[in-house]
PAZAVEX-847862 format. One record per residue (C-alpha): residue in three letters; x, y, z. Coordinates in nm, 3 decimals. Layout:
+-----+---------+---------+---------+
:  aa :      px :      py :      pz :
+-----+---------+---------+---------+
: ALA :       X :       Y :       Z :
...
+-----+---------+---------+---------+
//
This chain:
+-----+---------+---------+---------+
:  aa :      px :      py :      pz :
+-----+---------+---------+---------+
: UNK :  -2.568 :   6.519 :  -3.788 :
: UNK :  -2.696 :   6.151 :  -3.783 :
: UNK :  -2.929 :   6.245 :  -3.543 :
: UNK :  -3.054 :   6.498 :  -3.727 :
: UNK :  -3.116 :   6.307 :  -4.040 :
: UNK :  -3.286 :   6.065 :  -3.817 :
: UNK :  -3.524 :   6.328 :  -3.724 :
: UNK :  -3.640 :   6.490 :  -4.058 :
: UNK :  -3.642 :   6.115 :  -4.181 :
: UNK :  -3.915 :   6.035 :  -3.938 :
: UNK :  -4.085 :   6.348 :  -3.949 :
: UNK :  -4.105 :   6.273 :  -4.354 :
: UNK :  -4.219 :   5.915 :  -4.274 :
: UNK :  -4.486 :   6.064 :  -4.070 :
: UNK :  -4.733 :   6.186 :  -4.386 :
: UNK :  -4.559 :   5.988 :  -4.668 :
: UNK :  -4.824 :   6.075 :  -4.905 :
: UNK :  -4.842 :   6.449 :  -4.849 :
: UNK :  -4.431 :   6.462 :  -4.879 :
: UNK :  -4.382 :   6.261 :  -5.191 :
: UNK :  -4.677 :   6.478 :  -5.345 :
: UNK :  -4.513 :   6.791 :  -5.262 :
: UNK :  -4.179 :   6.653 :  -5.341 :
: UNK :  -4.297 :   6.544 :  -5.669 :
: UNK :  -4.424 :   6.930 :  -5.738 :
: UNK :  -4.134 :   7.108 :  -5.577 :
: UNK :  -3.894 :   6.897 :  -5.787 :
: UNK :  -4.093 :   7.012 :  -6.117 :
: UNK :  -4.102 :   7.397 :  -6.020 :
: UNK :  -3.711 :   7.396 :  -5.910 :
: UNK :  -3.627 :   7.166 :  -6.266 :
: UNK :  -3.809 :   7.428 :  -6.466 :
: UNK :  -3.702 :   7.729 :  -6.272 :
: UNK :  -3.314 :   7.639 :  -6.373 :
: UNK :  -3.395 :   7.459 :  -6.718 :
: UNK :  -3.709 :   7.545 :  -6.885 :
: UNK :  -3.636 :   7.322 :  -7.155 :
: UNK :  -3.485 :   6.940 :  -7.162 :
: UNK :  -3.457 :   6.708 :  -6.877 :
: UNK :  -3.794 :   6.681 :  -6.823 :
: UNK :  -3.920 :   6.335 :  -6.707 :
: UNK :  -4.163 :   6.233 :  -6.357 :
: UNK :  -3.901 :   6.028 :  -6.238 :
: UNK :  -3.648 :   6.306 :  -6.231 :
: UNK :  -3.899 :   6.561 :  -6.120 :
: UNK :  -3.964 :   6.322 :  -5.808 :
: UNK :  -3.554 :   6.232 :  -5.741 :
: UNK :  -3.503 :   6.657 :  -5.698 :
: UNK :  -3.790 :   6.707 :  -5.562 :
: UNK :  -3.718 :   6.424 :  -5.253 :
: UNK :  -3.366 :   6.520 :  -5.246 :
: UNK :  -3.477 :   6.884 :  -5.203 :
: UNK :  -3.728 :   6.821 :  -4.919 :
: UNK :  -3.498 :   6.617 :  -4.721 :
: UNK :  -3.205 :   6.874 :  -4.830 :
: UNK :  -3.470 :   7.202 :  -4.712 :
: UNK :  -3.565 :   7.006 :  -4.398 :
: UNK :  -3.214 :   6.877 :  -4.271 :
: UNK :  -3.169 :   7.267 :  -4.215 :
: UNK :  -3.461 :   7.339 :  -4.081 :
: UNK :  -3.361 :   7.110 :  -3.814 :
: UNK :  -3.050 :   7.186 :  -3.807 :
: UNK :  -3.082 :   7.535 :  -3.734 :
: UNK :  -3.388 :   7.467 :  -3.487 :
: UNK :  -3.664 :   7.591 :  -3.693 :
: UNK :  -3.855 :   7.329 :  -3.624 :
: UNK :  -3.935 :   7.387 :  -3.289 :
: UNK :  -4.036 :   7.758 :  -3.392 :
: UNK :  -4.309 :   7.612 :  -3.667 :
: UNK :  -4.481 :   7.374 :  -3.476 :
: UNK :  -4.649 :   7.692 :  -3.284 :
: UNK :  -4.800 :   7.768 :  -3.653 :
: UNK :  -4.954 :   7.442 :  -3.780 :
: UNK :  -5.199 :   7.646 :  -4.017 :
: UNK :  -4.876 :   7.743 :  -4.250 :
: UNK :  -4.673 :   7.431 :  -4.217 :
: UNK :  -4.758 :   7.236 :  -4.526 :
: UNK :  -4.658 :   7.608 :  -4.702 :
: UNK :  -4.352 :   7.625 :  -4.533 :
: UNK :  -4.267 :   7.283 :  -4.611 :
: UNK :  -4.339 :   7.348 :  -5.011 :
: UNK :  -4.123 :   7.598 :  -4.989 :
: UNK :  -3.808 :   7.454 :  -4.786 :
: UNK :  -3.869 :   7.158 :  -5.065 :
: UNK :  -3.870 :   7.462 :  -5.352 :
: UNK :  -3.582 :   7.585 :  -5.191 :
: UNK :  -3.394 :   7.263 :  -5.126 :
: UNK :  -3.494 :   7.172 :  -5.517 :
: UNK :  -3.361 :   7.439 :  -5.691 :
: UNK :  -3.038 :   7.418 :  -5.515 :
: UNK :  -3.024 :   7.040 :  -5.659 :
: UNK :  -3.157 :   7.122 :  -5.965 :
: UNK :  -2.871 :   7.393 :  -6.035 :
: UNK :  -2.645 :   7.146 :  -5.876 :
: UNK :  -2.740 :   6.869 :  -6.142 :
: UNK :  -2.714 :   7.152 :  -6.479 :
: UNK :  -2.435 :   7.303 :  -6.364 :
: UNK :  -2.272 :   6.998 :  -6.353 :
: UNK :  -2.416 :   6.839 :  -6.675 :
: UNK :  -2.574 :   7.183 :  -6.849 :
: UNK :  -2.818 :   7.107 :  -7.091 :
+-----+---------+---------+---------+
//
């Protein structure tokens, strides 16, 4: 598992930019897919939407997707928006269910 983690980290590291940017937009479209109202801030947006990409990318690593995407560069800044969608809406649901609005 620590090796894993290890891996997406560097992978992330590798285009800092391009992640935090999709991050940032993930993170708003899973917040407002669970709570279209309240809790809306950049900061937050950006915390889901990191925790999300690293979240959608540990399992695409995990389960050896990775390997399988590199033969499609053209799609892979789509597929990673949407394992970071993915990833964020799970933590966005995570964070209302726990504190609803």
């Amino acid at each position: 598992m620590q090796e894993i983690g290890q891996e997406v980290l560097a992978y992330l590291l590798g285009n800092p930019v391009l992640y935090v940017g999709i991050a940032f937009v993930a993170g708003f479209a899973g917040n407002k897919t669970v709570a279209y109202e309240g809790r809306s801030g950049l900061l937050l947006f950006l915390i889901v939407g990191l925790t999300g990409l690293f979240l959608g990318q540990f399992m695409v690593f995990f389960f050896g997707l990775h390997d399988y995407l590199e033969k499609l560069p053209e799609l892979r800044f789509l597929f990673d928006f949407i394992v970071a969608y993915i990833g964020s809406f799970i933590v966005a649901a995570i964070i209302h269910f726990i504190k609803p609005m």
